[in-house]
C-alpha positions as CSV (number, residue, x, y, z in Angstrom):
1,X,302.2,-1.8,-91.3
2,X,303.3,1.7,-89.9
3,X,302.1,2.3,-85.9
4,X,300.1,5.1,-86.9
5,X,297.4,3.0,-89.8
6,X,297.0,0.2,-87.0
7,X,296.0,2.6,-84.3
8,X,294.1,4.7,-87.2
9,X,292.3,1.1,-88.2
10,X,291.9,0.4,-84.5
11,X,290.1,3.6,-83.8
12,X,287.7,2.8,-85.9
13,X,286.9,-1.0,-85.4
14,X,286.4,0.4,-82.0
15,X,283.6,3.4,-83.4
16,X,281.9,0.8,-84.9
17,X,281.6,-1.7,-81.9
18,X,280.4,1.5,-80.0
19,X,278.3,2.3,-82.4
20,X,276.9,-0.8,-82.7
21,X,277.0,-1.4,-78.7
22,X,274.8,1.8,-78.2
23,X,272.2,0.8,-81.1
24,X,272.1,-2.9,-79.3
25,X,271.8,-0.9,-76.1
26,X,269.2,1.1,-77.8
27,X,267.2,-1.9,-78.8
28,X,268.1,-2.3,-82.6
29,X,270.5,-4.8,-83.6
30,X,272.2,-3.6,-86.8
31,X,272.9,-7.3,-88.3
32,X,269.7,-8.8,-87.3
33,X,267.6,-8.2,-90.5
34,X,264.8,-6.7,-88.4
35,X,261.4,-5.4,-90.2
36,X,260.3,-1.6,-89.2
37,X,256.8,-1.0,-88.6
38,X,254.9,2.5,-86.6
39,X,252.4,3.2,-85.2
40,X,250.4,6.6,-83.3
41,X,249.9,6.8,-79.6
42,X,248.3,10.2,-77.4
43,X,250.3,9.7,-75.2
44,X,253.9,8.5,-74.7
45,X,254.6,8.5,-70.9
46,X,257.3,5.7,-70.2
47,X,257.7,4.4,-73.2
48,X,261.8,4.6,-74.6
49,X,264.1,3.1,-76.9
50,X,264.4,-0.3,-76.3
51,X,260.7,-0.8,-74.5
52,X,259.7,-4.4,-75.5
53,X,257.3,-5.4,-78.1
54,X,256.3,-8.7,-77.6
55,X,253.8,-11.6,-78.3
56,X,252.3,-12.9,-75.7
57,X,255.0,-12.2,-73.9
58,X,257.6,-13.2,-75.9
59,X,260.1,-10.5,-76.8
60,X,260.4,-10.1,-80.7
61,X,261.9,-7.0,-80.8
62,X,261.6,-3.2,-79.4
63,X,261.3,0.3,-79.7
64,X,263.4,2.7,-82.1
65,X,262.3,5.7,-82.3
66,X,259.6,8.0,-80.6
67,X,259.2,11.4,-82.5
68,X,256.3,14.1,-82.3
69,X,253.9,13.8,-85.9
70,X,255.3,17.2,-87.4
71,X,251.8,17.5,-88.6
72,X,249.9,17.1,-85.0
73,X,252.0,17.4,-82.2
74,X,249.0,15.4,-80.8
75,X,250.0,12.4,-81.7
76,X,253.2,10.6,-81.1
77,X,254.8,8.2,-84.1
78,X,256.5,4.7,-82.1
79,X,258.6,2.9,-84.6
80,X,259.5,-0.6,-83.8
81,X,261.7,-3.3,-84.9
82,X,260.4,-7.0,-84.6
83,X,263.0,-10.2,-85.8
84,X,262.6,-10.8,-89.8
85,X,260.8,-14.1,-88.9
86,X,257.8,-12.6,-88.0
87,X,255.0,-11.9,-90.4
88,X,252.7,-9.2,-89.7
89,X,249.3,-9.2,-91.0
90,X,247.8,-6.1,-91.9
91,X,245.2,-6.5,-88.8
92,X,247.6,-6.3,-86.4
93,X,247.0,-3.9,-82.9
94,X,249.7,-2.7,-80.9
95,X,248.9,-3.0,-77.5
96,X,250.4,-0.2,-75.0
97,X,250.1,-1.7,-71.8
98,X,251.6,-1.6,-68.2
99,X,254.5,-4.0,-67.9
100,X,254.5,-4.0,-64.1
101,X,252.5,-2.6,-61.1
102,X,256.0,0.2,-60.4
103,X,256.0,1.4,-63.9
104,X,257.4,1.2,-67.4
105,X,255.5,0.4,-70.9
106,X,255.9,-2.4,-73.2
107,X,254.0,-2.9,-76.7
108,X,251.9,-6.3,-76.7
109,X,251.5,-7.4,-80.4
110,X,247.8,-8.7,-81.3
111,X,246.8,-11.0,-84.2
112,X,246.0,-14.8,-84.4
113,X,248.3,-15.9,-86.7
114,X,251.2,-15.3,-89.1
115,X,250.4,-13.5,-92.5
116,X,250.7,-15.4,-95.8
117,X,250.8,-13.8,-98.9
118,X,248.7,-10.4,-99.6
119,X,247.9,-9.4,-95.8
120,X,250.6,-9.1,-94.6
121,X,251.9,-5.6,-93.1
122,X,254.4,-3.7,-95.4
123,X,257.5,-2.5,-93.9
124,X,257.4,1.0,-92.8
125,X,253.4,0.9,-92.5
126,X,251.4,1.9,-89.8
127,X,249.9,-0.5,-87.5
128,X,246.5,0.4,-85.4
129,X,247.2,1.3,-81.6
130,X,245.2,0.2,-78.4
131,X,245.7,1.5,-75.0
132,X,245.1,-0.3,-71.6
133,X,245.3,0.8,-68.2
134,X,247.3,-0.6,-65.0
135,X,244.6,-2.9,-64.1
136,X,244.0,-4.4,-67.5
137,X,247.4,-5.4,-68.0
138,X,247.8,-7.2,-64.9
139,X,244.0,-9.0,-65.3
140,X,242.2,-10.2,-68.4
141,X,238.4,-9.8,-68.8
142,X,238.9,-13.6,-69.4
143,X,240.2,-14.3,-66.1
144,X,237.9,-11.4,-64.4
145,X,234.6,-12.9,-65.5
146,X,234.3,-16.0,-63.5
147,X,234.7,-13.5,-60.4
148,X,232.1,-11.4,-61.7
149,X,229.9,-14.2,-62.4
150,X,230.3,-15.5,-58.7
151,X,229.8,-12.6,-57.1
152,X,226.8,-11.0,-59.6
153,X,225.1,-14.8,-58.3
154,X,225.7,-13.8,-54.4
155,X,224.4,-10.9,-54.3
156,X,220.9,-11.8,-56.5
157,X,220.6,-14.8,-54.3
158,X,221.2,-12.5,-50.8
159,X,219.1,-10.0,-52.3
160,X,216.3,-12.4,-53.2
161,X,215.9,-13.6,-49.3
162,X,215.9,-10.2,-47.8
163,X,213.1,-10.1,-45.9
164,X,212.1,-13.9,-45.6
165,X,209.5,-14.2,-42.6
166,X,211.5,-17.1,-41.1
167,X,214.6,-14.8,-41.2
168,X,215.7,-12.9,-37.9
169,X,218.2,-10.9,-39.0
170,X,218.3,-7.4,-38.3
171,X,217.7,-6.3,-42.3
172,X,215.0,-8.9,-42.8
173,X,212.9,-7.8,-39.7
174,X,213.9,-3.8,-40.8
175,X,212.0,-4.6,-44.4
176,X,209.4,-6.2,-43.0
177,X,208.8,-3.7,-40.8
178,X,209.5,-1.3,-43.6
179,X,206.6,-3.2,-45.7
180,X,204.3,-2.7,-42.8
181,X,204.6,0.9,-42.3
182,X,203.9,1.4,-45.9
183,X,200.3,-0.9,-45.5
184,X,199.8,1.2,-42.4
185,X,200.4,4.4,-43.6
186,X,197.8,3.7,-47.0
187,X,195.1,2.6,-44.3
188,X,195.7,5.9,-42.2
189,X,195.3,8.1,-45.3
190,X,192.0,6.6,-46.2
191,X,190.6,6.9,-43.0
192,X,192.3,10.5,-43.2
193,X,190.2,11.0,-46.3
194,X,187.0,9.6,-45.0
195,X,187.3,11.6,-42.3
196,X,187.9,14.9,-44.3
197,X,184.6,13.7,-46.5
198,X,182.6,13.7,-43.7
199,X,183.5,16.4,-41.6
200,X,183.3,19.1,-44.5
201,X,179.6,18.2,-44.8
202,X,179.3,18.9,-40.6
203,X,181.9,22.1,-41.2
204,X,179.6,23.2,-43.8
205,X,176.0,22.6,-42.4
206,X,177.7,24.8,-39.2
207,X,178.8,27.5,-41.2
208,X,175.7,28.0,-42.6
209,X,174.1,27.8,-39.1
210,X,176.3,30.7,-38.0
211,X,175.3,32.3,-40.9
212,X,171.7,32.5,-40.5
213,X,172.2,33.0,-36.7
214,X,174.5,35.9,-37.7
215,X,171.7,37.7,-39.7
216,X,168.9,37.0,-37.5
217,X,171.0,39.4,-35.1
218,X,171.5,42.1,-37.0
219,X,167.7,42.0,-38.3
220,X,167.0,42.1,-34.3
221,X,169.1,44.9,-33.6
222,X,167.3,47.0,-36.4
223,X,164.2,46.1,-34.9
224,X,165.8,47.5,-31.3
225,X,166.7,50.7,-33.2
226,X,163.3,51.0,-34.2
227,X,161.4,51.0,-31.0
228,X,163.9,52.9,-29.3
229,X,163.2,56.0,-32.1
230,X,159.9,55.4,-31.5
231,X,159.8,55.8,-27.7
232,X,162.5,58.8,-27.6
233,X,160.1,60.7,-30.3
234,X,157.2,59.8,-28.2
235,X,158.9,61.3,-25.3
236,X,159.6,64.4,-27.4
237,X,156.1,65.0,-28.5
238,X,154.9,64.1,-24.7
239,X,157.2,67.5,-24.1
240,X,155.9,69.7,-26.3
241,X,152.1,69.2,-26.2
242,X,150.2,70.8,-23.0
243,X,149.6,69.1,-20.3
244,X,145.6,69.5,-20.7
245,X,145.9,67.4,-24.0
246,X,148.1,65.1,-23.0
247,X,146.2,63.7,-20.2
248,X,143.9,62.9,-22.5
249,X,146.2,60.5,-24.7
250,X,148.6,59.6,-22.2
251,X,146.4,56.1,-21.6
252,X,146.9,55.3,-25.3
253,X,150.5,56.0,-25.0
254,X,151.3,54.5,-22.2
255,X,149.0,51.2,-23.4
256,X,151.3,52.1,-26.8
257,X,154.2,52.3,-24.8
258,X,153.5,49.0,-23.0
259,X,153.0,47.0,-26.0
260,X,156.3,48.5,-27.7
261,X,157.9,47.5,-24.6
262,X,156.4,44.1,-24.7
263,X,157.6,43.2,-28.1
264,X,160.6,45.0,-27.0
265,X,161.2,42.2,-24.6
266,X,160.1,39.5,-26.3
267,X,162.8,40.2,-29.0
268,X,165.2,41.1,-26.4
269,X,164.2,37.4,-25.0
270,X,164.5,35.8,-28.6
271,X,167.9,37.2,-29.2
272,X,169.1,36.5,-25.5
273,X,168.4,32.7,-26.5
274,X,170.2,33.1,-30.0
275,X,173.2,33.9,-28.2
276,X,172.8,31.8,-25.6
277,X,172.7,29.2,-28.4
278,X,175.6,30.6,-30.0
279,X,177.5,30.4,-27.0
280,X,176.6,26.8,-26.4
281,X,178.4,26.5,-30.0
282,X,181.4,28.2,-29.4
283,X,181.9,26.6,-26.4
284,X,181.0,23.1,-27.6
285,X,183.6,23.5,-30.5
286,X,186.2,25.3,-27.6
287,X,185.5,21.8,-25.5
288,X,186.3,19.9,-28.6
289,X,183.0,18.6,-29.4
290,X,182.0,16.8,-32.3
291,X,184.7,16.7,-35.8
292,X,184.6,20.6,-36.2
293,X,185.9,20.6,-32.2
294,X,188.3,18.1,-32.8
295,X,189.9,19.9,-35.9
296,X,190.1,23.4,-34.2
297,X,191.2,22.2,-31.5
298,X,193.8,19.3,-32.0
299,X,196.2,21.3,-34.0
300,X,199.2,18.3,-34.0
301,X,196.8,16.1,-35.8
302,X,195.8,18.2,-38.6
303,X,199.5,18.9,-39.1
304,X,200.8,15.4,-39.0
305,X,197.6,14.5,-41.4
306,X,198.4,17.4,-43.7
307,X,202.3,16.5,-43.9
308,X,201.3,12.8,-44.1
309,X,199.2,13.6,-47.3
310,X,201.7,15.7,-48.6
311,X,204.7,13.3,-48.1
312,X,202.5,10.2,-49.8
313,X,201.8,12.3,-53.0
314,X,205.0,13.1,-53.4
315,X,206.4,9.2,-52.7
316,X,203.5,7.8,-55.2
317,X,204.4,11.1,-57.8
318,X,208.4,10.0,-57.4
319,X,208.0,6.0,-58.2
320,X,205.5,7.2,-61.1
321,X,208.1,9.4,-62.9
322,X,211.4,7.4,-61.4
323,X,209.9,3.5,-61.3
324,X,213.7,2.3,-62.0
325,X,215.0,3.8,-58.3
326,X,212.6,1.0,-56.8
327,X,212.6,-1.4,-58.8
328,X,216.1,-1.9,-59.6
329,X,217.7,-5.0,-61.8
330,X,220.9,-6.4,-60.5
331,X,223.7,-6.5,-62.6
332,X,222.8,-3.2,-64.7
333,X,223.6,-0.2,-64.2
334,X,220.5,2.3,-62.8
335,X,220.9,5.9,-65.0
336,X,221.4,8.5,-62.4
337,X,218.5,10.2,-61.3
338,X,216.7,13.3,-63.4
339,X,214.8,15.9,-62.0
340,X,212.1,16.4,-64.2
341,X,210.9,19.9,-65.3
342,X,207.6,20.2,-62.8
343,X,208.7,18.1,-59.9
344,X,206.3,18.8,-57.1
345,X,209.0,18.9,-54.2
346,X,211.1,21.8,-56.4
347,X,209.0,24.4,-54.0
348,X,209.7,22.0,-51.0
């Protein structure tokens, strides 16, 4: 055989072991007999030719190919190779999971058993795809619940003391306490509302008082206005008339004039003692006397009452429309919180 045929047949027994090397390399072993399968993954981060596929952890073959569908660039096509012993059944779910906590992907095969017969996947077909995050792949819900279990049974149990009368740590005696505000603050907004009850009958008999006082004043000063026209046109006419005449009638003015002057001062009397008495009122209610005093002049507590009563309807409106923030069952999940469309604290 001539030099040049042997180093012609040489070249390419050597092409084909490369060839062969890089598709082995690659993950796809040209003399194995493998069986081609696909499937459609979003996303395609890490994965390669030659990522595993496996069953429960056993390698039985790997990635081929990874191309972009031509029809929606928003899926990815994975083809995969898996040994020619193992039978696929149609139900099958490829897995894209995590293969370790510093990166790379591998393809978890999931079915119970092999196929037999008509359910079994066709060559070429396309398998469903599931993804699972970092966490998943390193725990199973199987091996997670027992944790959950535990720890769901602590905190009912912890939660279910709180507040125990026997109990002297700092969150039990804070509930309690907690609990006993709350009774004391329902007992100081019924005495709050007994008290309003009763002093708006007093507020009102008052004002009515002040009322009539008011008008007996100005009917007193018409009165005043009355007399004092009469005397200035008695003085007029006293001016005009001789002084022959008016000798004559000056006794019956001057009685008159006496008598006007009398009544003059027995109304000036009477309305000397209405505002004496009015005075007495106003200072009474300036000294604090009686409820009227105390709610003119004790301007903290009608303030802390009014913001009391204004804080308690809003707390009884909130646990009417939002029961579920106070009252909340361990081990679900509370929906977050909705402001409904006339909350009363939206002007607050």
């Amino acid at each position: 055989m001539r030099k040049e045929i042997k180093i012609a047949l040489l070249a390419i027994v050597a092409s084909l072991l490369a060839f062969w090397g890089f598709k082995f390399i690659s993950g796809q072993n040209l003399f194995g007999g493998s069986k081609v399968y696909y499937t459609v993954v979003d996303n395609a981060k890490e994965l390669n030719t030659a990522t595993k596929v496996l069953i429960n952890g056993y390698q039985v073959g790997s990635v081929i190919s990874i191309n972009p569908d031509p029809n929606d660039i928003t899926k990815i096509n994975v083809g995969f190779q898996v040994k020619k012993e193992v039978e696929l059944p149609d139900y099958t779910v490829v897995q894209i999971k995590s293969e370790s906590p510093i990166g790379g992907k591998e393809l978890e095969l999931l079915f119970d058993k092999y196929c037999s017969g008509s359910n079994c996947a066709k060559i070429g077909s396309y398998l469903k795809s599931e993804t699972v995050g970092l966490l998943g792949s390193i725990i199973t819900p199987a091996e997670l619940d027992p944790h959950i279990q535990s720890i769901t049974s602590s905190i009912d149990n912890t939660l279910g003391n709180l507040g125990r009368a026997d109990s002297q740590a700092p969150l039990d005696r804070t509930i309690r306490d907690l609990s006993t505000t709350m009774d004391n603050l329902a007992i100081s907004t019924s005495r709050f509302s007994n008290l309003m009850n009763s002093s708006s009958k007093d507020l009102e008999v008052t004002l009515a008082n002040m009322a009539l006082l008011t008008e007996s004043l100005v009917n007193s000063t018409a009165k005043l206005s009355g007399i004092l026209n009469d005397v200035s046109k008695m003085t007029a006419d006293l001016s005009i008339v001789s002084f022959s005449e008016t000798v004559g009638k000056s006794n019956a003015a001057i009685d008159q004039a006496s008598m006007s002057l009398k009544s003059l001062e027995t109304t000036m009397n009477g309305a000397t003692t209405m505002v004496s008495d009015l005075n007495k009122i106003v200072k009474g209610l300036e000294n604090g006397d009686g409820s009227l005093g105390l709610l003119l002049n004790d301007k903290k507590l009608y303030s802390d009452l009014t913001a009391t009563t204004k804080n308690m309807d809003l707390l009884l409106q909130d646990i009417r429309l939002n029961p579920r923030r106070y009252f909340k069952v361990f081990g679900k999940k509370v929906p977050d919180y909705e402001v409904p469309e006339s909350d009363p604290a939206s002007g607050q």
